[in-house]
N, C-alpha and C positions, 0 to 999 in steps of 0.2 A: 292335081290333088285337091279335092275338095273340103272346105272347112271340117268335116266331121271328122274327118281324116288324119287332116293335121292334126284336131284336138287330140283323139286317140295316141298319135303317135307322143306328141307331147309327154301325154300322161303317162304312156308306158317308159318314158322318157324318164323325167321325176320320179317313178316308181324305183327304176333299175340304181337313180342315184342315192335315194333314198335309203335301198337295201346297202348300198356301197358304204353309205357314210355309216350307217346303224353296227354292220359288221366292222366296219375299219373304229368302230371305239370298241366294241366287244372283243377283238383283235389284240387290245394295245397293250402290251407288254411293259409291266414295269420290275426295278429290281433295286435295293437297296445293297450297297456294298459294301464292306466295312474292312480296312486298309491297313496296315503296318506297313511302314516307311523309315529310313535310316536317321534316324536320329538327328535332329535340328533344319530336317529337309520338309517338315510338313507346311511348311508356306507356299515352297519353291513348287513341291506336288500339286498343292492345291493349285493353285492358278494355272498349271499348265492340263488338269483335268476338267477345269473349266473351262476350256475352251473345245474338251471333246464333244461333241454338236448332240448326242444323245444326255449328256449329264443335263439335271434340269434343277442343282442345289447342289450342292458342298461344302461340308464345314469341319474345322480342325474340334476334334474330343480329346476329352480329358478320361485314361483307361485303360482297356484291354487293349483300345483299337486307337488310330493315330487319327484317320478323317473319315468321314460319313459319306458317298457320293448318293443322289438318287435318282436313274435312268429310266428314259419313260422310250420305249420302241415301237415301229409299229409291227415288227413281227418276232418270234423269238429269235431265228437267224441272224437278223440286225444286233438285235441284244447282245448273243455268243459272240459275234465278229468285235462290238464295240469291245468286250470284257476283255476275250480273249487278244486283240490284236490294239485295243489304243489303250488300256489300262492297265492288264498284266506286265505289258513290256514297258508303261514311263519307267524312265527312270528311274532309280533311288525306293521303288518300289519293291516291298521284300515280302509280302503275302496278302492276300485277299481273301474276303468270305463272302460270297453273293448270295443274297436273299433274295429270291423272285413274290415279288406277291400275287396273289388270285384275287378272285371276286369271291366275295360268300353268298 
């Protein structure tokens, strides 16, 4: 294979990753949640939804809702399975409201 070759290939190379990275952020799925939990357990929740590998912030409020989580995905699928299967079922957890946001 000769150098002009290579280069080309290179380049079509760089390109294809280039689109990969560009769509995998246009891709990324985020969603803020907002939690009621059993009463005096919003410590205990917190921390153990901090360590669900999607949550990227959490913090106990003062209100309607008991803690804030804010979920960053790379595709909505991940997002549903994260909600639906490590959040809805902790523990001591008694209702959720998932907020997805978009881009404007």
């Amino acid at each position: 294979m000769g150098w002009a070759t290579r280069e080309f290939v290179l380049n079509k190379v760089l390109i294809v990753l280039a689109v990969y990275y560009c769509l995998s952020c246009i891709c990324m799925v985020q969603a803020y949640i907002l939690l009621n939990v059993e009463p005096g357990s919003e410590a205990k929740v917190l921390e153990r939804l901090k360590g669900v590998s999607l949550v990227k912030e959490a913090f106990v409020s003062y209100g309607v809702y008991d803690l804030i989580i804010r979920l960053s995905a790379d595709t909505m699928d991940e997002l549903k399975d994260a909600v639906s299967h490590k959040i809805r079922t902790t523990d001591q957890v008694r209702s959720t409201v998932t907020l997805i946001l978009i881009d404007q």
